[in-house]
Every structure is written in C-alpha cells, then in structure tokens.
C-alpha positions, 0 to 999 in steps of 0.5 A: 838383230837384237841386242843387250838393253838395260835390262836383257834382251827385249822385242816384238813376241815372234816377231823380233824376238823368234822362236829360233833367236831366243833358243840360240840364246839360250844356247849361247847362255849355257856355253858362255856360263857352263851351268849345271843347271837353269832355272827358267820362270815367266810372266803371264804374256801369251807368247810366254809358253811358246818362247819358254819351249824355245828355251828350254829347247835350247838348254837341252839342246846344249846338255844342260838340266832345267828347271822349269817354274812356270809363271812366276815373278822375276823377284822369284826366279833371282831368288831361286837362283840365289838359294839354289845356285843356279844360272836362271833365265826370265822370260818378260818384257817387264811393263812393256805391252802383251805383244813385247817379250823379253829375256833376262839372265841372273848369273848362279847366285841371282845376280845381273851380268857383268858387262863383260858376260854380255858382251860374250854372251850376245857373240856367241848367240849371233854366231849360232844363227848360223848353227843348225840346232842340236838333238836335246840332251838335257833333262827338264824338271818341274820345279814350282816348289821354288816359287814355294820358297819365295813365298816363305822367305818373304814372310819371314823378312818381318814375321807373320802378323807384322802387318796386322789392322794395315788395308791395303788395295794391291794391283798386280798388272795382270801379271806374274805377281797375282798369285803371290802377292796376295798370299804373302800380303795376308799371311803377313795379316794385312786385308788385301783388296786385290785388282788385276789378278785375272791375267788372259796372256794379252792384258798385262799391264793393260791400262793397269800397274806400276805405269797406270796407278790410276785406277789404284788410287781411286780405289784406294779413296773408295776402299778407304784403305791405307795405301796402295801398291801398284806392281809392273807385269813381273813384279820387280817393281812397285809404284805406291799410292797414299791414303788420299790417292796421291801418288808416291814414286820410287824416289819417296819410297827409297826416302822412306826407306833410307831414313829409317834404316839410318835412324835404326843404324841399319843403313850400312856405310850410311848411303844408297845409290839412285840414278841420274833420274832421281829427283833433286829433292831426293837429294835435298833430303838425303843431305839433311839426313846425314845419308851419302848418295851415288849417282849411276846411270839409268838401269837397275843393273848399274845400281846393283853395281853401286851398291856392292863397289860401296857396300851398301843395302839399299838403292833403286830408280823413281821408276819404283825399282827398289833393291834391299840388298840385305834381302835380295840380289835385285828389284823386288816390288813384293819385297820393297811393298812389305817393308814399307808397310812394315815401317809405317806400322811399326812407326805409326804413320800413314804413308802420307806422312812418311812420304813427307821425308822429300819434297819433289821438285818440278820436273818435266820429261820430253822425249824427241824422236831423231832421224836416227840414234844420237850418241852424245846429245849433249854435248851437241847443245853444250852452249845451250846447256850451260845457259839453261843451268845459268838460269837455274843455278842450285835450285834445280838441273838438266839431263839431257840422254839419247834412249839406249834402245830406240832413237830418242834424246830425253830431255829431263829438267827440274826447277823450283818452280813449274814455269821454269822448268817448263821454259827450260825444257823448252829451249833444249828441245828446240835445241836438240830439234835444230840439231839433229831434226825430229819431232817431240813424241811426248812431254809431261 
C-alpha cells in the first residue's frame, strides 16, 4: 500500500500506483479539503493521461469541479493554485524514471500540506479502497490559460529585456518545462539554445536534466555560451552549469543567491534555510556574510516550513530546489534560473565568478541497502560516530539517515580533505554493514 513521501505520493505507473488508487486519492483529497474546485496539471511520462483520467474521475466522482491544464510544470500548477485559490493536484514523479509516476497536492493558495493533512488524507484514501467508486458529478474545464499566467508573471518577475546579450543553453529533461522555459527565456531577451524539448512519454529525464548535466556542460563549452541550466522532469528544480562546464549545485546557487538579496537589503530577516544535506562550506559562507541559516531535514516541504516559522524569502536543497518566496509558494527551477541570470548581468559577472561566494568541501555519499528499513541508524553506531567526528573536528561533519522511502542508510561525510572524507565514509559504512547486514549500493 502506498504512502506519503517527502514530496506526495510516488510508485511504479500502473503498477504500484493504479488507476483505482490514484482516483481514490482523489476522492479522499476533495473529502478531507472540501474544495470547490481542483486544478489538475501534469508532466510529459506516458502514463500521464491515463492517471489524469483517474483523477479526474475521482473529483467528479465526489462533485468536485476541475480544472484541467494538461502538461505543465508543477511550478505552474502552484502558481495556479495561488492565483485562483483553488486545491491542485500534479501528476509526476519529479526526476524519477518514465515508468514512476507520482502524485503531489498543493493546498488552496499553492502551498504543501501540513503533516496533519496527510495523515488524513492517506486514512480517508485506504479506507475508500474498499468503497465502490460513485457515478460523476463534477464538472471539467479546460483551463490552458493558466499556464498562460505563469508565463506572464515570471516575465514580469525582472522585466522584458532584463536578460538581454546573456546565452544560455537550457535543458528541459524532455519534460514539462520544454514548452515554457524557452519562451520565458527569450522574451526576458536571452538567446536560448534549447536541448531535450521533444518529450515521447518515456524519455524524460532520460540520460538528461538536472540528474545528468552532462550533456549540458559540453554543450555549453561548444556553444560558448554563458551558462547552462539543467531543469528535472517537471521543472521544480534546476542544477546550473558555468561558462567553463563546471557544475554548479543548488548549495552555490542559493549562495549566489542570498548575498545579493542581503547586499540589496532584500534578504528579509536576514536568513535562509537549507537542509541538513547542504555543504559546510555553504555554511562557511553564510557566516562570513553576515546571513543566519536554519537547518531542516531533507524535503522541500520542510524547507517552506522554515521559511514561514522565520519569516524568510529564500531557501532550498543542493539538489537544486530553490524557493524564493517573495515570488512563489514552492521550488520553481524557471524562476530560480531567471534570477540568477538577472544577477549575473545586473552585476556583471560570469556565473563562475559568482559561484566563488562558497567553496564546497569534499564530500562523498554512500548508500547501504539493509535487510529491511532501519529507523535510527545512528544512533545504532553511536561510539563510531563520535570517533569519526574526533577525526574531523570543525573542519568537516557526518550525517548518517535511513532513506524515507526504501531500506537504505545514507551515509554522508564531509572533510577538508578528499582522503579523509573517503576513509571516514568508509568506517561508518562498515559500521552501519556490521550492524544491520546489507551491501553498498552506490558511493561517489
């Protein structure tokens, strides 16, 4: 049975994620948020349609008007939500395969739901699986024109023109950004050189995107162009890549990011907030500049949490979500790309330059699939860890997390030094292996 992630509901298209279980989520979101209406996007994966069916299906089923946008970027649906206060509902499983789908709900207004609307959410929705499904009611409308507004309202973020003499290669995954990006791009004055923008339903995120710049920074260094973006499949994040091909994660980009809204006095209450996978340099940087950082747990939901608790207009996750709040009510890698863009030309700086506000440390990733899910891994290695941390006193740190989603402990170390990080890394993996069984899956 499926549950609540991080970031919604995600599984095999049709296999895992049914036809019938995601109508009955559906249902179960009208009852538990009693909307008047829903607006219903999606990404390009060929389960798509027949999942928004379902949806639909299941909104009708419960009298519930919808509003129906076709493939567009989850950043698109938020908005919609927020301009026209209705609940909304995306259908993607974000950087996952074509095979994966996923389903994520914004609340009236664009916003993620509290924990407690999931929690009743997900009850009413398994008990519906024993429901019969009702005749439809609801009405569905066409409701493109949306999509329209996003469009528009980004432009207007910085003004026609702002990015004018700036190339830029983009690389829209084959997924729900390839038809927007490119025209906001432009009409803001950048020459665009476009890549992956011919999606087929199964080649999204395909040896493309924000989890494979690869390609992008090569054709950067061909193209000779300023920078690169690289978006995932629908578009609420962005990984960037300089004029010299080198990468530049989400940590650097919220660097960027957070000095020049705190040098223009526009950094409210003077702090962002990133999760506990950001890099220490980041947090090297920050200090230097004056600016206060709050640590959250990994998911963009708890960083939208952070920032209205505290107030604040910006934070994000190295994996490239990027939430400017002033303009938006969650991750938008359209949004987060064009005000990049806007401050490197408004300053005068090549990306490279900019992204030298932080110097990453070392850090390396292992992930170590378990027999079965672990709840508190470190707590499990306790004497292990504080030996490690010995080791690496202030000059770099440990996380050590059990995956919310599958049983894996991801073991995280950063170090001054690449050989301590890897030796450190190491040990606690052995450790975690000693403990619970299990092989490493991956490391880099």
């Amino acid at each position: 049975m499926l549950h609540f992630g991080t970031d919604g509901v995600r599984g095999v298209a049709l296999e895992e994620l049914t036809t019938d279980s995601v109508r009955d989520l559906a249902r179960a979101v009208a009852r538990v948020l009693s909307p008047a209406a829903v607006i219903v996007g999606r990404d390009t994966r060929e389960s798509g349609e027949v999942l928004e069916r379902a949806v639909v299906d299941g909104l009708a089923a419960e009298g519930v008007t919808v509003h129906l946008l076709g493939v567009a970027p989850t950043p698109a649906i938020a908005f919609a939500s927020e301009r026209h206060g209705h609940v909304a509902i995306a259908l993607t499983a974000s950087h996952n395969p074509w095979t994966d789908n996923g389903v994520k709900v914004f609340a009236a207004g664009g916003t993620k739901l509290t924990d407690a609307q999931q929690i009743e959410i997900e009850r009413e929705w398994h008990a519906l699986s024993t429901e019969r499904p009702a005749v439809a009611l609801g009405a569905v409308h066409d409701a493109t024109a949306m999509v329209e507004e996003y469009v528009e309202h980004r432009i207007g973020v910085v003004g026609a023109g702002s990015l004018t003499r700036m190339r830029v290669v983009i690389d829209c995954a084959n997924g729900a950004m390839h038809a927007v990006a490119v025209r906001v791009l432009e009409s803001l004055g950048a020459e665009v050189v476009a890549m992956n923008t011919e999606p087929n339903g199964r080649n999204i995120n395909d040896g493309c995107g924000a989890t494979v710049p690869g390609p992008l920074a090569a054709r950067v260094v061909s193209d000779g162009a300023d920078l690169g973006i690289a978006f995932d499949g629908d578009g609420d994040r962005l990984i960037a890549v300089d004029g010299n091909g080198s990468i530049v994660d989400g940590d650097h980009l919220i660097a960027i990011a957070a000095t020049d809204l705190s040098d223009r006095g526009l950094l409210r209450n003077k702090g962002v907030a990133v999760t506990v996978m950001t890099n220490i340099g980041f947090h090297r940087a920050m200090r230097d500049a004056g600016v206060d950082v709050v640590v959250t747990p990994v998911g963009d939901r708890n960083v939208l949490s952070a920032l209205e608790e505290h107030d604040y207009v910006l934070g994000g996750e190295q994996s490239g979500h990027i939430v400017h709040r002033a303009h938006a009510t969650t991750g938008d890698g359209l949004l987060a790309a064009v005000l990049l863009m806007e401050t490197l030309r408004r300053t005068s700086r090549s990306l490279a330059d900019a992204a030298g506000v932080m110097t990453s440390y070392p850090q390396v990733l292992v992930n170590i699939r378990t027999a079965e899910h672990v709840t508190n891994p470190a707590a499990e290695i306790e004497t292990e860890m504080e030996r490690c941390e010995a080791v690496l006193g202030e000059d770099g740190r440990i996380l050590v997390r059990a995956s919310g989603t599958e049983p894996l402990v991801r073991v995280m170390v950063e170090a001054a030094q690449d050989s301590v990080a890897l030796a450190v890394a190491g040990e606690l993996s052995s450790a975690i292996i000693a403990r619970f069984g299990g092989q490493i899956e991956g490391s880099h």
